[in-house]
C-alpha positions as CSV (number, residue, x, y, z in Angstrom):
1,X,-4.9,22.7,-10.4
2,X,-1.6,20.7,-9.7
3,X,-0.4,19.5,-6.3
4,X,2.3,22.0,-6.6
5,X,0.1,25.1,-7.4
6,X,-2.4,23.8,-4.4
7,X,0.5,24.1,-1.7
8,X,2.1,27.0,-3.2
9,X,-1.1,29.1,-2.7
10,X,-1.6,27.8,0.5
11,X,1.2,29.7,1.9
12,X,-1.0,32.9,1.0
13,X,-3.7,31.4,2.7
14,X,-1.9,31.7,6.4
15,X,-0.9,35.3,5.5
16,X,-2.4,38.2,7.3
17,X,-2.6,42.7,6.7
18,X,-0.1,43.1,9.5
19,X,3.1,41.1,7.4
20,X,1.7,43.3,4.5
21,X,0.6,46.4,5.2
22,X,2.3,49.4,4.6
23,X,2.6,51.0,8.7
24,X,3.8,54.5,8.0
25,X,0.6,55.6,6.7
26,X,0.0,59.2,5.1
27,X,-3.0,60.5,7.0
28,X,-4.9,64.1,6.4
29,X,-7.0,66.3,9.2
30,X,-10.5,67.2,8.2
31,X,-9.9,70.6,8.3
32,X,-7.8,70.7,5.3
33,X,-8.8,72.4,2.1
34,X,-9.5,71.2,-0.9
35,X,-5.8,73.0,-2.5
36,X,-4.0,71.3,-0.3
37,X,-5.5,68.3,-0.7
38,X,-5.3,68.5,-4.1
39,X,-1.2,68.9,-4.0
40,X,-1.0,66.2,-1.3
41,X,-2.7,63.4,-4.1
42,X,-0.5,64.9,-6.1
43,X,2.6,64.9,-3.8
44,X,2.1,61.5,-2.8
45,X,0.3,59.8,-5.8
46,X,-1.9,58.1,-4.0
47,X,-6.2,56.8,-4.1
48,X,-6.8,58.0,-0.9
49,X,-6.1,59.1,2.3
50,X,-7.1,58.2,5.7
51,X,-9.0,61.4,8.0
52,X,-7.6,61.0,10.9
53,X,-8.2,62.5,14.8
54,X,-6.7,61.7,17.6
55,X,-4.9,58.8,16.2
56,X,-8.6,57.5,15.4
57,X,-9.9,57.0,11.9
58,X,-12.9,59.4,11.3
59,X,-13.2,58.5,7.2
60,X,-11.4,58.5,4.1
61,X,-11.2,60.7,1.2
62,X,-10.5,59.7,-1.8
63,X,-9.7,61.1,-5.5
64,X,-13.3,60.4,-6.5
65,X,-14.5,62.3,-3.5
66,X,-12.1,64.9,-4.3
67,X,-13.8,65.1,-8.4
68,X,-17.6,64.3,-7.6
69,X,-17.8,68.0,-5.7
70,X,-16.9,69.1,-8.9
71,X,-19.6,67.4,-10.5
72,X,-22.2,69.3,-12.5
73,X,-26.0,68.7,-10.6
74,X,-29.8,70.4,-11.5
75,X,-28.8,72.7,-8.9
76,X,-25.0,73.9,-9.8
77,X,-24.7,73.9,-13.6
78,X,-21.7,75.7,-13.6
79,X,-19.5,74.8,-10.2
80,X,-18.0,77.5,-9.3
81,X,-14.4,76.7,-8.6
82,X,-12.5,79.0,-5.9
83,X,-15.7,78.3,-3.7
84,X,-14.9,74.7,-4.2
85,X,-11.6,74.8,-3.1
86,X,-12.0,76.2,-0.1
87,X,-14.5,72.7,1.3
88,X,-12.7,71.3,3.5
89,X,-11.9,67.2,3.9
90,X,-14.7,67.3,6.3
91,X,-16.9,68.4,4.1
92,X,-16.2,66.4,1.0
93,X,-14.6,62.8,2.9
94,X,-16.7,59.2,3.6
95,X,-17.4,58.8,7.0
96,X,-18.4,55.3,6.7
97,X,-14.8,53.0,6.3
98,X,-14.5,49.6,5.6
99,X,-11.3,48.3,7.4
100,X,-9.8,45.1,8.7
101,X,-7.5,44.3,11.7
102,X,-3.9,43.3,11.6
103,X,-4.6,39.9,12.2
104,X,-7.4,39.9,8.9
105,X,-6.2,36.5,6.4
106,X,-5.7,38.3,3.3
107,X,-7.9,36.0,1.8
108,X,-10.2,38.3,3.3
109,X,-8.7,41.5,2.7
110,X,-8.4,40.2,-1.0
111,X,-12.3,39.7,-0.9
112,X,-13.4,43.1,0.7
113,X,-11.3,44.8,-1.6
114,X,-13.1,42.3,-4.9
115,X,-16.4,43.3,-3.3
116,X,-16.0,47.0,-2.0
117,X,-14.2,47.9,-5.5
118,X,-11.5,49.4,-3.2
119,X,-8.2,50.2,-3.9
120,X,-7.1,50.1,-0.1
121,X,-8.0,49.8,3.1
122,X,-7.9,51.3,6.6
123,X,-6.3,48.6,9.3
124,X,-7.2,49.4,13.1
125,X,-6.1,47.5,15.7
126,X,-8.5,47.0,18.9
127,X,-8.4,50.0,20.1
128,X,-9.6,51.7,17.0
129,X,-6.2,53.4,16.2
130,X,-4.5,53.1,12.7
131,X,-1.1,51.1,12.4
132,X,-1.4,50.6,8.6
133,X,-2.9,50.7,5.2
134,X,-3.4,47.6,2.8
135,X,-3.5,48.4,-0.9
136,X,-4.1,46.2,-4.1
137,X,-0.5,46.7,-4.7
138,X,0.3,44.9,-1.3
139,X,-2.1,41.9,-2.2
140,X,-0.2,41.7,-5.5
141,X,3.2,41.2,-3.8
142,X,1.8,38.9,-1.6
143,X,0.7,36.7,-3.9
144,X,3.7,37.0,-5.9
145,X,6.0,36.5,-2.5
146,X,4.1,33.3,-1.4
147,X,4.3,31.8,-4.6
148,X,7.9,31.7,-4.4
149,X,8.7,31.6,-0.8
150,X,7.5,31.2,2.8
151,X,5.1,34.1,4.1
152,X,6.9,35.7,7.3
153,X,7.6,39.1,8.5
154,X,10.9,39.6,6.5
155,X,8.3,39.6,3.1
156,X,7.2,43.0,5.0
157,X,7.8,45.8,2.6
158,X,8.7,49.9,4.2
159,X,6.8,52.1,2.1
């Protein structure tokens, strides 16, 4: 690696999730159904969604927890499909979230993401409350942004 690829990654090295995160984040209530989830991934095109309450994140639910309900077992050879759509987020969502903080290097976020397999994920500020989302897309940009210029808050992208 050259002298000049060295400094121009280590502008990515001082960014954090909070210049890239995406803040207006789509969230869903566990009570929704499975319908109207299924029109909101389709609405919105996107992985996942954060289930939220209160502000507070109680899990996520994404489009492989959304297809592994439909998923053929011992027990359910032949899933019956109108019952299915009537689970609710609650019932099909995982509880347990990876997320980072605002203030998270993405050299960090870039490695949970690597080692999670995830395509996004949650940020929560102290308090527990969500004020964004982080996706591989946002890493991407980053990367591409600091390779070309300084990372600061104008390189924040309004999704």
């Amino acid at each position: 690696m050259t002298t000049a690829s060295r400094t121009t990654m280590n502008r990515f090295l001082w960014c954090t999730a909070a210049q890239y995160m995406t803040s207006s984040v789509c969230t869903v209530s566990r009570e929704i159904n499975m319908r109207r989830l299924e029109s909101l991934f389709e609405e919105h095109d996107f992985n996942a969604f954060p289930v939220v309450e209160d502000g507070k994140i109680l899990g996520i639910v994404t489009k492989f927890d959304f297809i592994k309900a439909f998923a053929f077992t011992p027990d359910q050879i032949a899933p019956h499909y109108e019952e299915l759509m009537d689970l609710t987020v609650a019932d099909v969502m995982t509880s347990t979230v990876a997320h980072v903080d605002p203030d998270t290097p993405l050299t960090r976020v870039l490695q949970l993401m690597v080692q999670l397999k995830a395509r996004s994920l949650p940020v929560q500020n102290p308090e527990r409350q969500l004020v964004g989302i982080i996706s591989r897309e946002d890493i991407m940009r980053a990367l591409r942004q600091t390779t070309g210029g300084d990372c600061d808050n104008s390189t924040r992208a309004r999704r």
